[in-house]
N, C-alpha and C positions, 0 to 999 in steps of 0.2 A: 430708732425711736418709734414705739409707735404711733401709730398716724388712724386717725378714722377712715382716710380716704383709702385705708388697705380694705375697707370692710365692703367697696364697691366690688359685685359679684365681678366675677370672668369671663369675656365675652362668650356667647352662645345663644342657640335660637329660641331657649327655655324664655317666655314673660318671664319675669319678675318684678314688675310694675303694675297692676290693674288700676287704671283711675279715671276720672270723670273724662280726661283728656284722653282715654283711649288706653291699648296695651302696650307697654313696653317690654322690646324682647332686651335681654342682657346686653348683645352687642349694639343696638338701640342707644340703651344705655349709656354706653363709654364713650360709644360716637359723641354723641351730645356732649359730654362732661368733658371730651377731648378738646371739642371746639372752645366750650365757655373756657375752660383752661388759657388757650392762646388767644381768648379776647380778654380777659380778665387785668390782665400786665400787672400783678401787684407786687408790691415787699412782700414777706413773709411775715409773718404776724399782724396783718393790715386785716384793720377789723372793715368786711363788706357785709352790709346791708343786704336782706335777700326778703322781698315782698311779692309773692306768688300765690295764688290758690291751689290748694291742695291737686297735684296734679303730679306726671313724670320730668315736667319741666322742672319745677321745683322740686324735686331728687335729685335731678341734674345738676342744679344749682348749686346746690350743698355740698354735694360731693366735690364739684370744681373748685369752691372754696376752698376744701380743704385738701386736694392735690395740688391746690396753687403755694399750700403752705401759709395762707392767710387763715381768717380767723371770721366764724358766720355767725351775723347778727341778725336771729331772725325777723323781722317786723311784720306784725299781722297785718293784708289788706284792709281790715275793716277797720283800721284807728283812725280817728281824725288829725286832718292835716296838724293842728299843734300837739296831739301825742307824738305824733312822727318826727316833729320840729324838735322835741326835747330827746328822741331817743341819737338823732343825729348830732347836737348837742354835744351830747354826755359820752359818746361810744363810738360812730361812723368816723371812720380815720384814720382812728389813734392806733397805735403798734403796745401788741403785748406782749410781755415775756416767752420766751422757747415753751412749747408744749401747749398752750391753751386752743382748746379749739373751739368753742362759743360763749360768745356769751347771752346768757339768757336772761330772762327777768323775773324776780319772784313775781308774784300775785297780783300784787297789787290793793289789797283788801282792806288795807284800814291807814292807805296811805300810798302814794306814788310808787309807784313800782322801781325797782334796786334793779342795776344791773350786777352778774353773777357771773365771773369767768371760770368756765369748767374747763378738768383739760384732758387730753387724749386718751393718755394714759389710767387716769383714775373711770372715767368713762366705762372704758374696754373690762377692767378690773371689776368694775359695778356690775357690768352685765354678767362678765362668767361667773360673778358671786350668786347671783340669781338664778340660771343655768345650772347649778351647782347643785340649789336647793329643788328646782322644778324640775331637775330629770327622776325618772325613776325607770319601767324596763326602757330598750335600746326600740328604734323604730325596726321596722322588718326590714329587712333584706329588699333592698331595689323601689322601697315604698317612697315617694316622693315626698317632702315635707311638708305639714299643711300652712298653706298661706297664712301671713299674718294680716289679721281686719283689723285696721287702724281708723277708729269712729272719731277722731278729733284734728284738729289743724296742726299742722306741723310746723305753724308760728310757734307752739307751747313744745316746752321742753318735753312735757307727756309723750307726744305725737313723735319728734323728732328721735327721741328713746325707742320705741316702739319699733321704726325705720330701723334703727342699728341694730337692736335684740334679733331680729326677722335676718337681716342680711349676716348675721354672726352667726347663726345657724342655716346658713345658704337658703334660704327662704324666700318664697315670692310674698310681696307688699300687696293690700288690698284698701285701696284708701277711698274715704268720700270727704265730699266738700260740704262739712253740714248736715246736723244727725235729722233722720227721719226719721220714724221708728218704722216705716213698710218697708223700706229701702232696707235698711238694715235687717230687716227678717229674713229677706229675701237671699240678699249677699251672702247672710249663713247659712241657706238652702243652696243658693249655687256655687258655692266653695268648699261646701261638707264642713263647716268651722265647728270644731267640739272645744275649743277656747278661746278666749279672746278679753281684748278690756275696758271696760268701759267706766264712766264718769257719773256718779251716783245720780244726777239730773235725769241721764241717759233713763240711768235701770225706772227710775221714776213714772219717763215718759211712757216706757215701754210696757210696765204693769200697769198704768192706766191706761192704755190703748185697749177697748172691748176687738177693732180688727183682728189682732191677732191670738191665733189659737193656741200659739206654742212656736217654739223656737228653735227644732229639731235641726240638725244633732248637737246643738249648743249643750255641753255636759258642766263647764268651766267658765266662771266670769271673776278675772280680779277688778276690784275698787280702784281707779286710778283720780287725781289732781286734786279729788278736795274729800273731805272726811265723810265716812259713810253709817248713817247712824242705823244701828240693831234693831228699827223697828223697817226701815226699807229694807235693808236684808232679808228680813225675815219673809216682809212682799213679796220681793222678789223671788227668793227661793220657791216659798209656796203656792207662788201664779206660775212659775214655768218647772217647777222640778228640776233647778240648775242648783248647782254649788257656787257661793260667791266667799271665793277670799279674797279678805280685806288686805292693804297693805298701807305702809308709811316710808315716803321718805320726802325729801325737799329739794328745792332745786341747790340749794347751797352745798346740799351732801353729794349730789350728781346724780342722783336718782334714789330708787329704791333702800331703805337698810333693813328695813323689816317685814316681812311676810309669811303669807299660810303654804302650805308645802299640802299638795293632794293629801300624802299621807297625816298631819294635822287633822285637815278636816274629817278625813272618815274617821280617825281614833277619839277627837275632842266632841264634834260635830255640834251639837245647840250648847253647851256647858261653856264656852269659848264665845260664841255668840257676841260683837261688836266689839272683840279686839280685834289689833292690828296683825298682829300674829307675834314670831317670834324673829329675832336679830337673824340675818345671813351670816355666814360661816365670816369669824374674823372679827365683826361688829360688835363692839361693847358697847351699852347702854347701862345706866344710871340716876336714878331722878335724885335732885337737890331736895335734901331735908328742908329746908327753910322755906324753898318758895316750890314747892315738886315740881318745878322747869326739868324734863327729860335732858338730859345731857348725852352724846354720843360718842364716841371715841372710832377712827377707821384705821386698820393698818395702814404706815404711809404717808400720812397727813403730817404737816408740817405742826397742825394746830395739836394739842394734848386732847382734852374735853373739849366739843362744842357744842356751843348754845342752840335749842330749835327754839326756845318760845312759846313751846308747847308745854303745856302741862298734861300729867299723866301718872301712871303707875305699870308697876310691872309686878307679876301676881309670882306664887309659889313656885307653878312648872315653866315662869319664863316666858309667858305670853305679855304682851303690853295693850297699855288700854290711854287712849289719849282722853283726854275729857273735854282741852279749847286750848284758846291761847292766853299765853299769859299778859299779853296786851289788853286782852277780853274781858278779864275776870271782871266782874263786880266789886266792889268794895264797899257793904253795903255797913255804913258803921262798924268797919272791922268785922264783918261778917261775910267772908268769900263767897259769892255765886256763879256758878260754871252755866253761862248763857245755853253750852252745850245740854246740859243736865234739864233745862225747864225749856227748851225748843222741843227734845224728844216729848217731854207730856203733851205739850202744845198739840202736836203733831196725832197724839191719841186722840183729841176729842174728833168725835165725828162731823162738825162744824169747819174743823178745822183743814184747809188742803196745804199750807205752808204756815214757817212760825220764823223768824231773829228775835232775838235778845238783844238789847245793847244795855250799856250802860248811861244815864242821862246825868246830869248837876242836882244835888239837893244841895241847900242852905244848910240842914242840923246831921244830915248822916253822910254828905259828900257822894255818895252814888245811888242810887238807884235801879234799879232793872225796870224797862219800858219794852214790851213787848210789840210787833210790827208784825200783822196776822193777815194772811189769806185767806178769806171765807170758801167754804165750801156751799156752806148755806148759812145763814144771817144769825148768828148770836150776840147776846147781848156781853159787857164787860161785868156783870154779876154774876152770870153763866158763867163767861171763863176763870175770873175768880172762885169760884165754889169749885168746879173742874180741879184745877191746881195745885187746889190745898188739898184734896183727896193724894194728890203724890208727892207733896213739896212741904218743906215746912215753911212756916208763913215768910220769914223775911227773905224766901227764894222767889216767892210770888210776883210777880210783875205788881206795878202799881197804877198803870194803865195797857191799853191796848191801842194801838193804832193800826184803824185798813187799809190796806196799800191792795192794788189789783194783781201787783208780782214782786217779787223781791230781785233788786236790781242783782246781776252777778254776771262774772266774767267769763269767756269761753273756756275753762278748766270747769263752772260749775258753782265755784265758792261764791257766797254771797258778800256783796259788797258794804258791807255795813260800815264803812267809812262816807258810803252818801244815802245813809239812814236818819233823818233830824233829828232828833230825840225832844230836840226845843226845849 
């Protein structure tokens, strides 16, 4: 069967760990996972808890979990004592069927967060489907792999992906605890990093950062944890001179099912501009005529079509394009508004340095769209009104605006507009 815990490299003197906590060399490595192993004592399938900062220990950790034949629930350090109260609850314990190796939790964004049992096998399958799509020529002869920089916690399914993709291509890990944007410059000057992934917040901070001059050899940046809208793209690319392909998938599907492949980008390049890219080898997608909810289909799966929630399209050559969620939409008097669709103008005006949509209660049309705006500099709600309608037709328009100093969001990124008020 396979087992994640095969994906623990071989002992030897190579790192394969860089992190705040120091270098870990491979046999390093084993040692440690050797021991958590014969402290661990569990069944097999026994979901354990694993709360650590981003570190070699917590590698450690995971891995022992899963050559114990148990099952790794990750929990982030920073949740408060009753998020922690509810995830032991619902999941620390309990025994799960042969094959699951974590489980993990969607989002959280407009509601409690789901626990998600993924399992070894479809994992392993996910990654070489990916692998599949992002090789192109063979490395050189005797050339050593380049590290993978993992800019996010490895409480999130992101982070922990990332971990497995790197050691499945016998790779060294480069992890931090908490984005910087100096730190992170730096890390991809002294690693020589020409790809890597990061989380749209990230690329945000990072082209507003006047310190930094450029991001050399950074050639490659995928999109990863929450949706990346065509006008930061575009920042990004033209503040550092990087390619960023976008991708899609959920934690439900076990990672990735859709992405840009090097060669996309140079053939397609700005005409493709804020999709998601295209299906991986095997992956059928779909969107429902009635309500365009994206539908996916994976070799394998038990389920036939499943639901993401997403709303979306998929164009002529195959490319997809999400637009939000279908929890999201507006319903504005039977008049659908994609919060996605009126964030990006938000986002154009020059007043503007963040934007959410939600939807609020009306009495005669049942929803509204209320917009929640971070100033850059002070405009008025007549100003952004007039702004709007230059890109929107009116019943897209927000009907107020509210200032908030940031928009709450989770460590993936995604904003949390389930504690947005609308009132």
């Amino acid at each position: 069967m396979t087992s994640l815990g095969d994906l623990l490299p071989p002992a030897g003197p190579e790192v394969c760990v860089h992190a705040p906590d120091g270098d870990w060399t491979r046999t390093e490595l084993r040692e440690r996972v050797d021991e958590l192993v014969a402290e661990l004592r569990v069944e097999p399938g026994t979901a354990v808890g694993v709360s650590l900062p981003n570190g070699g220990e917590l590698v450690a950790a995971m891995f022992a979990v899963w050559r114990a034949g148990a099952v790794l629930v990750p929990v982030n350090p920073r949740l408060t004592p009753r998020e922690v109260e509810r995830i032991e609850q619902d999941v620390i314990g309990r025994h799960f069927g042969e094959g699951i190796a974590i489980v993990s939790f969607t989002s959280g964004t407009t509601g409690p967060p789901k626990p998600v049992p993924l399992e070894h096998a479809r994992i392993v399958e996910g990654i070489d489907q990916v692998l599949a799509t992002l090789r192109a020529k063979p490395a050189r002869p005797g050339a050593p792999p380049m590290p993978n920089l993992i800019p996010v916690s490895l409480s999130l399914w992101a982070g922990i992906y990332q971990v497995l993709f790197a050691f499945r291509l016998d790779a060294p890990i480069v992890l931090m605890d908490g984005f910087d944007t100096l730190d992170f410059a730096e890390l991809v000057r002294r690693f020589g990093i020409r790809s890597t992934v990061l989380p749209p917040p990230a690329m945000v901070m990072l082209a507003d950062d006047a310190r930094i001059a450029d991001l050399a050899p950074l050639k490659y940046v995928r999109s990863i944890s929450a949706p990346l809208s065509p006008l930061q793209a575009r920042r990004f690319r033209d503040r550092f001179g990087i390619n960023v392909l976008n991708g899609y998938g959920q934690t439900e599907l076990g990672g990735e099912v859709v992405g840009w492949s090097a060669n996309d980008s140079k053939v397609h390049g700005d005409d493709k501009l804020g999709s998601v890219g295209r299906p991986h080898p095997g992956v059928e997608l779909r969107v429902d005529d009635s309500t365009g909810e994206v539908l996916v289909r994976i070799p394998g799966r038990i389920e036939d079509w499943q639901r993401t929630g997403d709303v979306g399209r998929i164009d002529d050559d195959g490319f997809v394009w999400i637009d939000g969620r279908v929890s999201e939409m507006v319903n504005r008097g039977g008049l659908k508004v994609h919060p996605g669709e009126v964030e990006e103008v938000l986002r154009l005006a020059p007043s503007v340095r963040d934007a959410a949509v939600v939807g609020a209660p009306d009495d005669r049309l049942g929803e509204v769209p209320v917009a929640f705006v971070v100033e850059a500099a002070p405009i008025d709600d007549d100003a952004l009104q007039a702004f709007c309608r230059e890109y929107l037709a009116p019943y897209k328009v927000p009907v107020r605006f509210e200032r908030v100093d940031a928009l709450p969001r989770n460590e993936a990124g995604k904003v949390l507009k389930g504690e947005l008020i609308t009132g």
